[in-house]
C-alpha positions as CSV (number, residue, x, y, z in Angstrom):
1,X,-71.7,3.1,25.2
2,X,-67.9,1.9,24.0
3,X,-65.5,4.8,24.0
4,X,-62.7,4.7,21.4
5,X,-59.8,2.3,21.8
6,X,-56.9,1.6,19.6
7,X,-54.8,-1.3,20.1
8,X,-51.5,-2.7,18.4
9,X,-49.6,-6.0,19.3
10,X,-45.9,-4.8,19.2
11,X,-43.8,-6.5,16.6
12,X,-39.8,-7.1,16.8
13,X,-38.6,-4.5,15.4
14,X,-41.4,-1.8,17.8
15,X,-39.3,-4.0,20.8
16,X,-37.8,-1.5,22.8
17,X,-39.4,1.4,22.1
18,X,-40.8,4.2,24.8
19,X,-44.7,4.1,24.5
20,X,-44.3,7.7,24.2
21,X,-41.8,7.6,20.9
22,X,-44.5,4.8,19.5
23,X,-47.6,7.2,20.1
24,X,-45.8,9.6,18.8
25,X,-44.9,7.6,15.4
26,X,-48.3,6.5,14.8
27,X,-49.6,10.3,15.0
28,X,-51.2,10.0,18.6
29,X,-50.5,14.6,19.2
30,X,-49.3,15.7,22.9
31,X,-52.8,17.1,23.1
32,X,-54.6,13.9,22.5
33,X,-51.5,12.3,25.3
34,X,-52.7,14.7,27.8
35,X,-56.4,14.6,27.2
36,X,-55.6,10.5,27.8
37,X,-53.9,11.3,31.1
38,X,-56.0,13.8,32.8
39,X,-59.4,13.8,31.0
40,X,-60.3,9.9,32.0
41,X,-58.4,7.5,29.2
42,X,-55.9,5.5,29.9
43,X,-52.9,3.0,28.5
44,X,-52.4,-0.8,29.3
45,X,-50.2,-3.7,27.9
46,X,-51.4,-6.5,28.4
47,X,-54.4,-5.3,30.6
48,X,-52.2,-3.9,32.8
49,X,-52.3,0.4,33.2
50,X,-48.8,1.5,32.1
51,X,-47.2,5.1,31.8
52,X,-45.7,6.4,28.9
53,X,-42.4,5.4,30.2
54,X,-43.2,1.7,29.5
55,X,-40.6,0.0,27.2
56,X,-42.5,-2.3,24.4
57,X,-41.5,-6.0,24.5
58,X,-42.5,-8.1,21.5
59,X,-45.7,-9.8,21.6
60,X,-46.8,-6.9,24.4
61,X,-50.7,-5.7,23.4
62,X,-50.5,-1.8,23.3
63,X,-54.0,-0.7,24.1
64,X,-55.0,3.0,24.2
65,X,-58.3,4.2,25.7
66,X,-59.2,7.7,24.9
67,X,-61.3,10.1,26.8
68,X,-65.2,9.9,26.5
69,X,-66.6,13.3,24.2
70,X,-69.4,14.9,24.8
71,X,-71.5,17.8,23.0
72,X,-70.6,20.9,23.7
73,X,-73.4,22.5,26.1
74,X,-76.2,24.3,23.7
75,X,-76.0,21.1,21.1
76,X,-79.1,19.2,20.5
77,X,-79.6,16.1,19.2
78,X,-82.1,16.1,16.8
79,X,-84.0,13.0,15.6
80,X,-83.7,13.8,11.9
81,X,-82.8,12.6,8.8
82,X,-79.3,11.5,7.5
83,X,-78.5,10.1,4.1
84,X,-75.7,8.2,5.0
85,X,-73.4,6.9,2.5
86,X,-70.6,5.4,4.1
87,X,-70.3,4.5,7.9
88,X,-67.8,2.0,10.1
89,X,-65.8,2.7,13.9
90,X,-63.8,5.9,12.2
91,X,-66.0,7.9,10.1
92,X,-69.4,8.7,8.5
93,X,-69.5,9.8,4.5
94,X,-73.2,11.9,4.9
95,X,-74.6,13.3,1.2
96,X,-76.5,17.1,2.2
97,X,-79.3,18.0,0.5
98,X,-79.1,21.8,-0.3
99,X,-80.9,24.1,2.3
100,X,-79.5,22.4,5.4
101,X,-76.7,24.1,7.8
102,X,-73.9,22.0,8.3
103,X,-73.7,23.5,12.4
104,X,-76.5,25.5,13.9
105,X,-76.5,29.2,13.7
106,X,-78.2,31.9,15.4
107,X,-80.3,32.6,11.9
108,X,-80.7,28.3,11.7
109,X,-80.7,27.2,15.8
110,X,-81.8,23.9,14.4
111,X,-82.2,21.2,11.5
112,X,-77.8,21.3,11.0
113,X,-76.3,18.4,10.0
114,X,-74.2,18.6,13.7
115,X,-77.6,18.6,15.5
116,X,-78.6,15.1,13.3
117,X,-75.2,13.6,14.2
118,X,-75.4,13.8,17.4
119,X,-79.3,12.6,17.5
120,X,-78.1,9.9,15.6
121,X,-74.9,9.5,17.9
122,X,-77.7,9.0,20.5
123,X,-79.3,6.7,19.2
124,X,-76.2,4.2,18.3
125,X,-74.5,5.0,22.0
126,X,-71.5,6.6,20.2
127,X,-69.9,8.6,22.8
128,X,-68.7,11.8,20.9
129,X,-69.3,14.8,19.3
130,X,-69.5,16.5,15.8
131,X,-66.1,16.5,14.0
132,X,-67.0,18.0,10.8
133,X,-64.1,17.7,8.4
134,X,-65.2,18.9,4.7
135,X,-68.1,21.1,5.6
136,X,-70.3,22.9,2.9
137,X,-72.3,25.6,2.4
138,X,-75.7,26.0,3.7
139,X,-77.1,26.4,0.3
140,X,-74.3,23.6,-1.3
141,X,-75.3,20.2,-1.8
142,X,-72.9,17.1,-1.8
143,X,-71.1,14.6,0.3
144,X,-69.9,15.9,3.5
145,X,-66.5,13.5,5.7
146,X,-67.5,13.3,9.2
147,X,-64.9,12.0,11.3
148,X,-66.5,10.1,14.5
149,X,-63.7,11.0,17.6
150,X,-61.4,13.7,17.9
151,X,-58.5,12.0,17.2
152,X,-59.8,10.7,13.9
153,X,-60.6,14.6,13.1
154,X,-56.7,15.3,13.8
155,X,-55.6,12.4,11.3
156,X,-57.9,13.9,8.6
157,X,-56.8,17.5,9.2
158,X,-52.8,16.0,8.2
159,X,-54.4,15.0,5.5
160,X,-56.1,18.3,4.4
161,X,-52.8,20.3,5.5
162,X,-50.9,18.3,3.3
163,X,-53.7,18.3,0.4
164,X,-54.6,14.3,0.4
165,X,-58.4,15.0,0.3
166,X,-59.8,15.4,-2.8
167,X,-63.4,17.0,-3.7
168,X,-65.0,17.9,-6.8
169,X,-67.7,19.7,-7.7
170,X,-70.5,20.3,-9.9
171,X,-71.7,23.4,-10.6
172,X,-73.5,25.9,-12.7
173,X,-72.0,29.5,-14.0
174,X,-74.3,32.2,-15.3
175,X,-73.3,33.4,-19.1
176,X,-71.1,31.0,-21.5
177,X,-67.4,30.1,-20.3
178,X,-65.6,30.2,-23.4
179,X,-62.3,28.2,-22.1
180,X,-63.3,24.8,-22.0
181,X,-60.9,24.4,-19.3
182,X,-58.8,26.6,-16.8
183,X,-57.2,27.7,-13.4
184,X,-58.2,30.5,-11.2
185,X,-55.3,30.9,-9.0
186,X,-56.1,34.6,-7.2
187,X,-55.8,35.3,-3.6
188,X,-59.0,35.4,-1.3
189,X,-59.8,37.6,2.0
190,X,-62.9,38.2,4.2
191,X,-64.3,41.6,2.9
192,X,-64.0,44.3,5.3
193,X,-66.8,45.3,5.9
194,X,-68.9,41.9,6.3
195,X,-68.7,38.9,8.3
196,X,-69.6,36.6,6.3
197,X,-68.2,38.0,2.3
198,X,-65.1,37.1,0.6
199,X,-63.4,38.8,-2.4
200,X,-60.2,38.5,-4.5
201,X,-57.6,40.2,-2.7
202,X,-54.1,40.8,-3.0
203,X,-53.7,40.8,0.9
204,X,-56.1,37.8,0.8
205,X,-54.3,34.4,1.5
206,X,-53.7,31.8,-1.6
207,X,-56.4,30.3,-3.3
208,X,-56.6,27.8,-6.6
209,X,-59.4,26.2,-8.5
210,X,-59.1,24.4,-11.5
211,X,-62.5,23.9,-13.9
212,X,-63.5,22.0,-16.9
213,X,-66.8,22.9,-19.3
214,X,-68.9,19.8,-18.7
215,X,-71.6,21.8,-21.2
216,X,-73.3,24.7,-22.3
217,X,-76.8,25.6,-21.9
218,X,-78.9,28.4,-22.7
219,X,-78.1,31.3,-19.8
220,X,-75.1,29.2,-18.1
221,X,-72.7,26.9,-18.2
222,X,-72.5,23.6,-16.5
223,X,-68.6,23.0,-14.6
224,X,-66.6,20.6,-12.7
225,X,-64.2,22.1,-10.3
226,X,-61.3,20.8,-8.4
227,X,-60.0,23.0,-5.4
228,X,-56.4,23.0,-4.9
229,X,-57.1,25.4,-1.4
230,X,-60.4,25.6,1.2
231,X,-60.5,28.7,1.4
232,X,-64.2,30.0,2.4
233,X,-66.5,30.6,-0.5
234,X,-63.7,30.1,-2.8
235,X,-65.5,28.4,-5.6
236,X,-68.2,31.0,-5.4
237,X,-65.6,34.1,-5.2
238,X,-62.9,33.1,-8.0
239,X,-66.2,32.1,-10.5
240,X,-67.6,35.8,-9.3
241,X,-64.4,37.7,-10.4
242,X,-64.7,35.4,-13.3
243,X,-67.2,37.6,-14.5
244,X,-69.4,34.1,-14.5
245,X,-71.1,34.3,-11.1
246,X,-72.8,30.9,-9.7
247,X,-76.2,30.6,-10.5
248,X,-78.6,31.5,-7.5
249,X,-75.9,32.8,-6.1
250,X,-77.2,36.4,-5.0
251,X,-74.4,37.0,-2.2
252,X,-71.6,36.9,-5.2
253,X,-74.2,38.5,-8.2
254,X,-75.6,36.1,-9.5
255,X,-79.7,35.8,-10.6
256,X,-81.9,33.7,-9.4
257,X,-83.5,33.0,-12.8
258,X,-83.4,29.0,-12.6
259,X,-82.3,28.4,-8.7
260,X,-83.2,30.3,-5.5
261,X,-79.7,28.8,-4.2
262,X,-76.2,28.9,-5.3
263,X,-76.0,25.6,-8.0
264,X,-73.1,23.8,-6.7
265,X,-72.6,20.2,-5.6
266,X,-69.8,18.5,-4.0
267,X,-70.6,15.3,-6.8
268,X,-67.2,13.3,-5.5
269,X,-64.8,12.7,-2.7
270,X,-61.8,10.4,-2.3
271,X,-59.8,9.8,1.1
272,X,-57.1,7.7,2.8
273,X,-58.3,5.7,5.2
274,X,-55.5,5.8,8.0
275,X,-57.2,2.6,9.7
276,X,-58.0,0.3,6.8
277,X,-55.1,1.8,5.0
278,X,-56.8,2.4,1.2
279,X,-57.7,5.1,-0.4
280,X,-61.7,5.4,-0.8
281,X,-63.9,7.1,-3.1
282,X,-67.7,8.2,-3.6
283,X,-69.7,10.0,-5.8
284,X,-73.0,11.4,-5.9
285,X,-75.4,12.7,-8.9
286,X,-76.5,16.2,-9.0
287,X,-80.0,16.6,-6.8
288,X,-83.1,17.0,-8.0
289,X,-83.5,20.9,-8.4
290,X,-80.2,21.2,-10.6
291,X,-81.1,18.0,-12.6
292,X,-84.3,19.9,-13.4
293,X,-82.8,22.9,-14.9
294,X,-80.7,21.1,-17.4
């Protein structure tokens, strides 16, 4: 089992540098620093343990060993199906089908997409736990980022901050949307008297979704959406106080005429890859039971 390494052979101008000010320039956080010093990684140049006191020399090979991860206690690995898409050292690109938890619950213990990463994790000798970065809905379908160590996770989570991941969706609104394109842009706050609801909100933080009519059939309307914000449930609330409610979508009123789930699909995703430095970009057709209805 090979934990995760990176390693860089110093250039000219990197010559002279403090390791520390050269972690710290290719986004290696104090957290991930400490966790190296204390939780079992190390740093060598040239094979050799170093501190981060270390001044680079040119032609010096900067090698940074990072803490073995583990599970956290109460995570199975499950020997269970992934549909992976995309896979090399940094990350996975997974599609979910629809029905499938993306971490366990006390309702759904088992079957999550965390409890067949870390079976499969197992089963390749990958050293390291779930780092979920684009999760979904139980009941939503699509493509899911999985970053494969922790420090990955943090590069992705810049990314997010700074908007540089971009999703869209597929889905299906009860009634007929008469603009054939528009922008929700309403705030969005957990409902106070549930756990799990979310509703438009003036004390609600920011939250912005922009839509295009793909078509309209008989009873709904078929939508692609691009999410400006993350905000939980946000396609699902701002399509709600639409007055056009996802299909299956009981939680937010919708019927479930045509779909005993909400009908949305993550359908494409597009990120910068911070270690083969391009952007890359998938897609994925709607599954089986929304393909049916139209």
């Amino acid at each position: 089992m090979a934990r995760f390494q990176l390693q860089w052979e110093i250039s000219v101008q990197q010559s002279g540098k403090m390791i520390r000010e050269f972690l710290k320039e290719n986004d290696i956080s104090k957290t991930a620093l400490t966790d190296i010093k204390f939780a079992g990684g190390f740093i060598a140049v040239n094979d050799t343990e170093v501190t981060v006191r270390y001044e680079l020399k040119e032609g010096d090979v900067l090698k940074v060993s990072f803490p073995e991860e583990s599970p956290s206690e109460g995570m199975k690995g499950e020997d269970l199906p992934l549909d992976i898409l995309y896979e090399d050292g940094y990350v996975l690109v997974v599609n979910k089908p629809p029905g499938m938890s993306t971490i366990p619950s006390r309702e759904h213990p088992s079957g999550s997409l965390a409890n067949r990463l870390i079976g499969y994790y197992q089963q390749i000798g990958l050293m390291s736990t779930t780092h979920i970065v684009t999760r979904l809905d139980r009941d939503t379908s699509g493509i899911v980022l999985i970053a494969k160590h922790r420090h990955v996770h943090h590069l992705f989570s810049q990314q997010q901050r700074s908007r540089e991941i971009h999703r869209m969706y597929e889905a299906f609104a009860e009634g007929g949307v008469k603009q054939d394109t528009g922008t929700i842009e309403v705030p969005i706050a957990r409902k106070k008297d549930s756990i799990i609801e979310r509703e438009v909100s003036e004390e609600g933080q920011y939250a912005c979704t922009h839509y295009k009519v793909i078509s309209r059939k008989k009873g709904f309307t078929h939508l692609r959406l691009k999410l400006e914000t993350g905000r939980t449930h946000q396609i699902r609330v701002h399509l709600s106080w639409l007055g056009h409610p996802l299909v299956g979508d009981e939680l937010y009123g919708g019927r479930r005429d045509f779909l005993n789930r909400q009908a949305l699909h993550c359908s494409s995703l597009s990120f910068y890859h911070p270690f083969l430095q391009k952007t890359l970009s998938f897609e994925e057709p709607l599954p089986e039971d929304m393909r049916c209805i139209l």
